[in-house]
N, C-alpha and C positions, 0 to 999 in steps of 0.2 A: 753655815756661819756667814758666806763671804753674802746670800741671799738677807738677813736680817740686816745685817751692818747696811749693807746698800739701802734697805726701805727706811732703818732709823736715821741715817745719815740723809736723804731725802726729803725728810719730813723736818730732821734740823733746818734743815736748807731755805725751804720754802715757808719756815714760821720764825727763826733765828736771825736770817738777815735780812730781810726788812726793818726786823724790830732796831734790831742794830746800826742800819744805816740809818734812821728816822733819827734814831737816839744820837749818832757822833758825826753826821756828814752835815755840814751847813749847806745853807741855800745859797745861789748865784744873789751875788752882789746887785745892786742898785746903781745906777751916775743921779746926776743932780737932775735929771729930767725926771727921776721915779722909774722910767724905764732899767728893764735888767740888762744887762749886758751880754751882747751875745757873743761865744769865740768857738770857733769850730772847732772837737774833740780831737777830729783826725786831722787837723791840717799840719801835722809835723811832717818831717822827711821821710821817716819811715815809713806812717803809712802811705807818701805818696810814691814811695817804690813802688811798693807792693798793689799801690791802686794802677799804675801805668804798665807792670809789667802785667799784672792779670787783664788789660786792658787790650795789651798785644797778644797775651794768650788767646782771647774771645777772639779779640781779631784773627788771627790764625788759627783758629781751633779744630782744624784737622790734621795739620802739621802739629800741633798739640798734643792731640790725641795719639796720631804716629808715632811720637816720642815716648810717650808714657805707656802704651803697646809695646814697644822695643825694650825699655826698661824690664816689663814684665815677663816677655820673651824670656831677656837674657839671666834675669831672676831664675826662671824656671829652668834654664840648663844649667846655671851654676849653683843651683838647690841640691843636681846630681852630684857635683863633689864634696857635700858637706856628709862627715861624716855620720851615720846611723848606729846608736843606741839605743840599750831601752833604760833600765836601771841606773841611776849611777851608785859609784861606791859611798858606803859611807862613814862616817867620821868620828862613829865610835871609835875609840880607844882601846881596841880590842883585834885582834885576828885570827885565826885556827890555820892547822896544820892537821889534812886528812892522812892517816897510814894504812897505807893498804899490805899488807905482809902476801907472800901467796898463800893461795887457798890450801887447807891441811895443816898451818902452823898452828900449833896448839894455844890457850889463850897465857899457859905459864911462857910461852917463848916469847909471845907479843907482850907482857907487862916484863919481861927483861929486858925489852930492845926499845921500849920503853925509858926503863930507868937510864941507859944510857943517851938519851935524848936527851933527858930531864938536865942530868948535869951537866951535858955540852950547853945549854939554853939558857938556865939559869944565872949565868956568873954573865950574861952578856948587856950592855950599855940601854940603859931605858927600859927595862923587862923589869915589870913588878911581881910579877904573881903570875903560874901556872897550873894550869886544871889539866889534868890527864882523865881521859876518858877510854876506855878499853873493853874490848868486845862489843862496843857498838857504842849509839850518841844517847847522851843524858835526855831528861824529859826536856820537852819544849823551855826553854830559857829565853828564846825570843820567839817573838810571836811569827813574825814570816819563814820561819825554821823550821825542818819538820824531822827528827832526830834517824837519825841512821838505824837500819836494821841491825840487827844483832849477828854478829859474825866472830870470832874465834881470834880469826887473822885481821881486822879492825881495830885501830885508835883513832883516839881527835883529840888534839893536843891546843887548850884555849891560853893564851898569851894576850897579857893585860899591860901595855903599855904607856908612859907618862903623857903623851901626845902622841895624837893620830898622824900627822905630820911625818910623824921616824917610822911608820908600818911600807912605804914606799921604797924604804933604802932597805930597811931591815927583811921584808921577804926577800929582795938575792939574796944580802947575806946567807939567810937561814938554806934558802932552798941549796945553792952550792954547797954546803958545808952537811947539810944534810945526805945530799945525794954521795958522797964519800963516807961518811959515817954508815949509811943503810941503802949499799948498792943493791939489794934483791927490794927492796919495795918502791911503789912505785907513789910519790910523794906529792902533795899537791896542797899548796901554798893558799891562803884566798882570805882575800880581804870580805868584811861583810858589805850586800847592797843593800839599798833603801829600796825596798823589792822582796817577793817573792824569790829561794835559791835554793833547790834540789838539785843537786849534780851537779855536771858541771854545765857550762856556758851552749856549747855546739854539743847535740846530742841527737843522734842518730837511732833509730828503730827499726829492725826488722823482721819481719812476720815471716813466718813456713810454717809446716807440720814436720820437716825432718830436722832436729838437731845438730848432725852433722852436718847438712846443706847450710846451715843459718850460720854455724860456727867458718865455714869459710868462705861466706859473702863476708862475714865483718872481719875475715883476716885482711881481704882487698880493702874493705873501708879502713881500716888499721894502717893500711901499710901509707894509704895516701896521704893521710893524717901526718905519718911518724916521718913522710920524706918534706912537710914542709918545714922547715927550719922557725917555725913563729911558734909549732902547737907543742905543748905539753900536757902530761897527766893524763894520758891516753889509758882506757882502759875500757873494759867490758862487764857487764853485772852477771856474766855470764861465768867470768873468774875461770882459773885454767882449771883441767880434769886432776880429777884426787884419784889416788892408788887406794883402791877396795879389795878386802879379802871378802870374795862369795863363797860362802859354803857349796858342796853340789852336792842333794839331797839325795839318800837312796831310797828310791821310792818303796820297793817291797820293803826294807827294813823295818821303815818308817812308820808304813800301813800297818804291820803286825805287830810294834811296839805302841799302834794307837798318836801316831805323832804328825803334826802337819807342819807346813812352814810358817805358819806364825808362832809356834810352840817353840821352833827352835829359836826364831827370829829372837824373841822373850828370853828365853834363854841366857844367849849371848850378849843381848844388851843389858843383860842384870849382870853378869860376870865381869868383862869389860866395863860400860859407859856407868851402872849401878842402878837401881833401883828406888822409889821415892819411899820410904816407908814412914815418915812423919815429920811433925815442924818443930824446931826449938826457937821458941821465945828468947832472946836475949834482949834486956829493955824495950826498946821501940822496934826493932828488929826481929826480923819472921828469917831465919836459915832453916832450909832443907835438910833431914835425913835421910841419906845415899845409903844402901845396903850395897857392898860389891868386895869382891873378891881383893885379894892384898896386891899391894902394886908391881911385889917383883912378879906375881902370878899373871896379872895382867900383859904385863909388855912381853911376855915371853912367847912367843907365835907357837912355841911347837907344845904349848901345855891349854889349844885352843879344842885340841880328839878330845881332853880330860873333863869339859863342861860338862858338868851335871843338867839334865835333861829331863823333866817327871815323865813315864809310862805310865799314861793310863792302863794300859795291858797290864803291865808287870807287877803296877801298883806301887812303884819302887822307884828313885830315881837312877838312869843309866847316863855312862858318857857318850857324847856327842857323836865319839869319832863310830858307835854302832850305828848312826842312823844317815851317815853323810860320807862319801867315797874322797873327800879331799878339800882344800880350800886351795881355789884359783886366785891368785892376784890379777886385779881385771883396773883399769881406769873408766871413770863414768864424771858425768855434769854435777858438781856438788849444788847447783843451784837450776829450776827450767822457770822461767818467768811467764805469763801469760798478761797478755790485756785485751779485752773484750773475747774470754775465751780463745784466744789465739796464741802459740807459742812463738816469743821475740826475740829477740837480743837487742839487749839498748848498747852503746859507745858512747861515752862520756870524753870531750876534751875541753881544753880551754888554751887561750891563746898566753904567747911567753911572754911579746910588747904587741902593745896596740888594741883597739877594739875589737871586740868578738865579731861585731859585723863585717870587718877586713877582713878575718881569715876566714868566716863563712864563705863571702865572695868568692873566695880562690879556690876552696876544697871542696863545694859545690857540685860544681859541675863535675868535678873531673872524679866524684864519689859518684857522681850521676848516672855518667858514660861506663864507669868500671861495672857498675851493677847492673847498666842495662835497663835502667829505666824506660818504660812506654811513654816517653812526654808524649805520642803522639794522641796517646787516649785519654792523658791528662789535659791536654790543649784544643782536645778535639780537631787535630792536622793530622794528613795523613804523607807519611816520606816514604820517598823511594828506596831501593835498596844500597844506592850510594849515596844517599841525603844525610846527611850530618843534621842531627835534628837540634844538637846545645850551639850550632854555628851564631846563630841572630839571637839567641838567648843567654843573655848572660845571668847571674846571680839575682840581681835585685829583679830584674824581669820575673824570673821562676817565683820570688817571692810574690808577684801581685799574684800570681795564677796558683800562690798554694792553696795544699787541700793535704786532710789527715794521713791519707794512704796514697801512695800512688804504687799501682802493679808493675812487676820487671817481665821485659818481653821473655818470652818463649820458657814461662817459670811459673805454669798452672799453682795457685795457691802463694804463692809469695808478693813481697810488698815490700814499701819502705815508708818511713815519714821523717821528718825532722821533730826537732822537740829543741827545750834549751830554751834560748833567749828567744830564735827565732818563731818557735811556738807561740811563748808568751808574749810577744810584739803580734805578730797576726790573730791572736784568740783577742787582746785588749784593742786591738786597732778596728776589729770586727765589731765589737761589743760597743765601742763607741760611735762608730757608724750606721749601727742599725737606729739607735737614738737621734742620731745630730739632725735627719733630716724631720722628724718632727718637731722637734723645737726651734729649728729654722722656720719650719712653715707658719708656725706659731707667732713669731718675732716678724713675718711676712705680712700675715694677718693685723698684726699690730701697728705695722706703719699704714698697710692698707689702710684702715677705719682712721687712723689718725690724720693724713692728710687727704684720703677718700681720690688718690690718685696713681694711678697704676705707671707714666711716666715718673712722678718725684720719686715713687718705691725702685724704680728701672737706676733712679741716678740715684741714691743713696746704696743702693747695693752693690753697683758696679766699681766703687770706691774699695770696698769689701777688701776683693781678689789682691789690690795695692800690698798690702800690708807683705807678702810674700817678698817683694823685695829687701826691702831694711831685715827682714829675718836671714834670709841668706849673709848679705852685706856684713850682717852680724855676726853670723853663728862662724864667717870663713875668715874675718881678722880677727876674733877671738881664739879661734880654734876649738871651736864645742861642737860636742855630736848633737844630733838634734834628736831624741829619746824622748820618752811616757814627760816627761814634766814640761821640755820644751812645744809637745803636742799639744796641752792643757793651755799653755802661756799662746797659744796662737789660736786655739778655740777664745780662749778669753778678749783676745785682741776685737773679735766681733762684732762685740756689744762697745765698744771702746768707739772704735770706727764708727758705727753707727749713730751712735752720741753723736759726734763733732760731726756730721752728714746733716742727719735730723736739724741741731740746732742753726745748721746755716741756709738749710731749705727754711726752715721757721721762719728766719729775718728775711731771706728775698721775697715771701710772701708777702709779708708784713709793711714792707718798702713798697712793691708793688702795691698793695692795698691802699696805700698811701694817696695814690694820684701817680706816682713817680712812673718813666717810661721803663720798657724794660730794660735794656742795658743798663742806662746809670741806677735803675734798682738794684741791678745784679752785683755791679761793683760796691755801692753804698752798703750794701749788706758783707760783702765779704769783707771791706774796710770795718765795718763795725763788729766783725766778728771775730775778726785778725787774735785781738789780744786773749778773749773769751777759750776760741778753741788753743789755741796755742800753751797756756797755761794750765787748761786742763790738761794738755796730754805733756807739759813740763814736770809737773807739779807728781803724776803717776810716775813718771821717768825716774826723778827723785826718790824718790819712794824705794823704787827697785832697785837704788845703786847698793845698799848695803851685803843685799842679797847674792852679789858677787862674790863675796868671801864664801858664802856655804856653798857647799860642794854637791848638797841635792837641789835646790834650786836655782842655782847660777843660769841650767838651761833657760830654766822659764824668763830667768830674771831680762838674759840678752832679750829672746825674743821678742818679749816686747816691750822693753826699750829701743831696740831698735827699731822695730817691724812698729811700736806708736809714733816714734819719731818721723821713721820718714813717709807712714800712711798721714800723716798730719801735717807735713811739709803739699806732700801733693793732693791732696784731701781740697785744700785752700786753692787750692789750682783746679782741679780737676770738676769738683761738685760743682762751680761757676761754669766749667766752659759746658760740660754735660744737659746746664738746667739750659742755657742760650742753643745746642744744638738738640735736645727736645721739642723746647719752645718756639723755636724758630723766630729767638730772638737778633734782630742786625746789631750789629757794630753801627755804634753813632760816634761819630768825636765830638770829645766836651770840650778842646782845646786845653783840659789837665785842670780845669779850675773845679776843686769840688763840688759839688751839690750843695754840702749845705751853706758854702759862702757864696753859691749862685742865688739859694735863695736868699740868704741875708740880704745882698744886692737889692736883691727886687723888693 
């Protein structure tokens, strides 16, 4: 889209305003000689600021340069306090509430505890409409949503409210008032993003082949989690252990009544759980036919020996209790998760105040050190046995050097990896790196053949790097994390830069071409270009201020407004002193009298 509007808008440009100025701009007046009158464009105050100060910049333009290297410098360590996002929230008028019950409650207790949700929720300020969803998430309703598996112990409770604005105050509310109403589950609040959102925010993975080894590496990742006072809705897809009655099969019985343990497995689960034996139609609706045993028969454990069991042998159906010595009550995993063939546990949290990237920072490392991570085989460094290897590493470090897995010392077959926000910020940030450097080289190419010189390409590019500053400056008196849209708004800045670069190499050419020496071409061009680039990068500024109000673009919006404003403040500066210490152009003094009233003069 933004590619077509630019080539139509272009071609308005260079067929629309000449027609239009021919058509409405008059011609320079006449005196009584017949001669036209001549008056210098730039001879006001302004430009003669701007011509004298850029005039001491050439003069000085290593001490110039120093300064605008310093700037950039201090750009780049104060880029590290701003904070890192990737999504932001968005402004739909809607929010859910995930319930997790524990594993084993039935799905009649979870649409009871439920219903009293419903009414604590309902009678409250701004809440229009509530959708209950139970035993797992509806079909896809939005499209970056991808619905919850189906669970027993599972709700998601959607609240439709009159402005998006009251979902900020109204999750405390909710979440405190919740957490008293349904102390046994473990509740979690969440606004929607303008983003891809599975899980929660900070999400943790860990690989083994034993189950009970995996279950307590994530009780240590758990505990680090639950001791810092910012994380909530801690949990694991792992869910706690369900109480099982196993049968214990007698095997000679078994054998001579013709019986194996999937016969009884079948069995039991037709008596109990029931059987599928066909579908009724009720208008648009398909319900199951359950065949099963009656319900006081069911709940009652000690009428579990009286199961009817077919004998093939006997030909006849027998009770169970002939073919099994007892049923054990045992605990087992109601759920074992695997990715790429490998058994996990994922840990799901999210933070109480503040950015998911703070509390990644701080939980980090010290989720690092508790597991035992090899950074040294991640980083390829090798430590000694007193070497603290997270000591010079902190958070955002670890993040440049992530990678899917990393193995924990002295724990043949195990692993860890992150996931969550921080996945989807390093898979997007990769995805767009392996791109940028061909369409750089591309946009390299193009100034190449265009001014056929490998200095002007050196000084329009080096202008480029500028823009980092005003993005900082911006993003840290605003107070915006800098996230997936803010990253787009400073890819964008590029070609922005570039523009106002290009067109003021254009006109010092063009001056020079002239006859003119090199200094006063250098100034006369940047005087004549003062108002041209300036207006361009105004005129986009404007543009972006609206975009302050929305809540997904606001990143992008600062960016670059800022990061165009002050790359276009020093742009005006810098492209001149750059093209004179290429060129190996000297400082002349004109003694301040323009050029074109020198030439009048003469």
């Amino acid at each position: 889209m933004i590619l077509f509007s630019l080539m139509l808008s272009w071609v308005t440009a260079v067929t629309c305003t000449p027609l239009l100025c021919k058509s409405f701009l008059k011609g320079k007046s006449r005196g009584k000689s017949g001669v036209e009158e001549t008056k210098d464009p730039y001879g006001g105050k302004f430009y003669q600021i701007y011509r004298s100060f850029l005039s001491g910049c050439i003069r000085q333009r290593w001490v110039t340069m120093a300064v605008v290297a310093a700037c950039f410098v201090g750009a780049l360590i104060g880029f590290g306090s701003v904070k890192q996002s990737f999504f932001p929230d968005s402004t739909r008028p809607q929010f859910y509430v995930d319930f997790w019950f524990p594993e084993g409650a039935s799905i009649e207790e979870t649409t009871s505890q439920m219903a009293r949700v419903e009414e604590k929720l309902k009678t409250m300020e701004g809440v229009e409409h509530l959708t209950t969803q139970i035993g797992g998430g509806s079909p896809r309703f939005l499209l970056t949503y991808t619905p919850e598996n189906p669970y027993y112990s599972f709700a998601r409770l959607l609240i439709d409210v009159d402005d998006y604005k009251r979902i900020a105050g109204m999750k405390d509310e909710i979440r405190e008032q919740l957490k008293t109403l349904l102390p046994q589950a473990v509740i979690q609040v969440r606004q929607f993003v303008n983003g891809s959102s599975t899980g929660g925010k900070i999400q943790l993975r860990i690989y083994g082949p034993d189950q009970k080894v995996l279950r307590r590496l994530a009780a240590k990742a758990e505990g680090i989690m639950l001791d810092d006072p910012a994380t909530e809705y801690v949990r694991n897809e792992a869910r706690n252990m369900v109480k099982v009655l196993r049968p214990q099969m007698a095997d000679v019985q078994a054998r001579r009544a013709g019986i194996d343990r999937p016969d009884l497995a079948r069995a039991i689960e037709s008596a109990v759980e029931g059987t599928r034996t066909g579908v009724y139609r009720e208008e648009d609706e398909l319900l199951p036919i359950v065949a099963r045993l009656p319900e006081t028969e069911r709940v009652d454990l000690d009428n579990l020996g009286a199961i009817p069991v077919w004998s093939p042998a006997a030909q006849k159906m027998i009770s169970a209790d002939q073919v099994v010595t007892g049923f054990d009550t045992v605990f087992e995993d109601p759920y074992i998760w695997r990715r790429n063939r490998a058994k996990m546990i994922t840990m799901h949290s999210d933070p109480l105040t503040g950015l998911p990237s703070e509390l990644f920072a701080r939980i980090k490392p010290r989720i690092e050190m508790a597991l035992n991570v090899d950074v040294g085989q991640v980083l390829g460094k090798r430590f000694g046995p007193n070497d603290d290897p997270f000591k010079d590493f902190d958070a955002k470090t670890l993040t440049v050097h992530y990678q899917d897995v990393w193995p924990l010392k002295d724990m043949q077959g195990y692993s860890m990896a992150w996931g969550g926000d921080a996945e989807s910020s390093a898979k997007a940030g990769a995805s767009l790196g392996a791109s940028i450097p061909t369409f750089f080289g591309l946009m390299i190419l193009i100034i190449i053949f265009l001014f056929n010189s490998i200095k002007k390409t050196l000084v329009i590019w080096l202008t480029v790097p500028l823009a980092i500053i005003g993005v900082t400056v911006g993003l840290l008196m605003l107070n915006q994390p800098f996230g997936f849209m803010a990253l787009l708004g400073l890819l964008s800045l590029t070609g922005m830069l570039i523009k106002n670069a290009v067109v003021l190499i254009d006109e010092i050419d063009a001056q020079l071409a002239g006859g003119k020496p090199g200094f006063e071409g250098i100034l006369d061009a940047g005087v004549s270009r003062l108002i041209p680039v300036s207006m361009a990068a105004g005129t986009t500024i404007l543009g972006m201020l609206p975009l302050l109000q929305d809540a997904f673009f606001i990143g992008m919006a600062v960016t670059i407004m800022f990061g165009l404003g002050f790359a276009t403040l020093l742009t005006l500066i810098v492209v001149p002193v750059l093209y004179a210490i290429f060129f190996r152009i000297k400082y002349e003094h004109l003694g301040g009298i323009p050029s074109e009233a020198k030439a009048s003069n003469r």
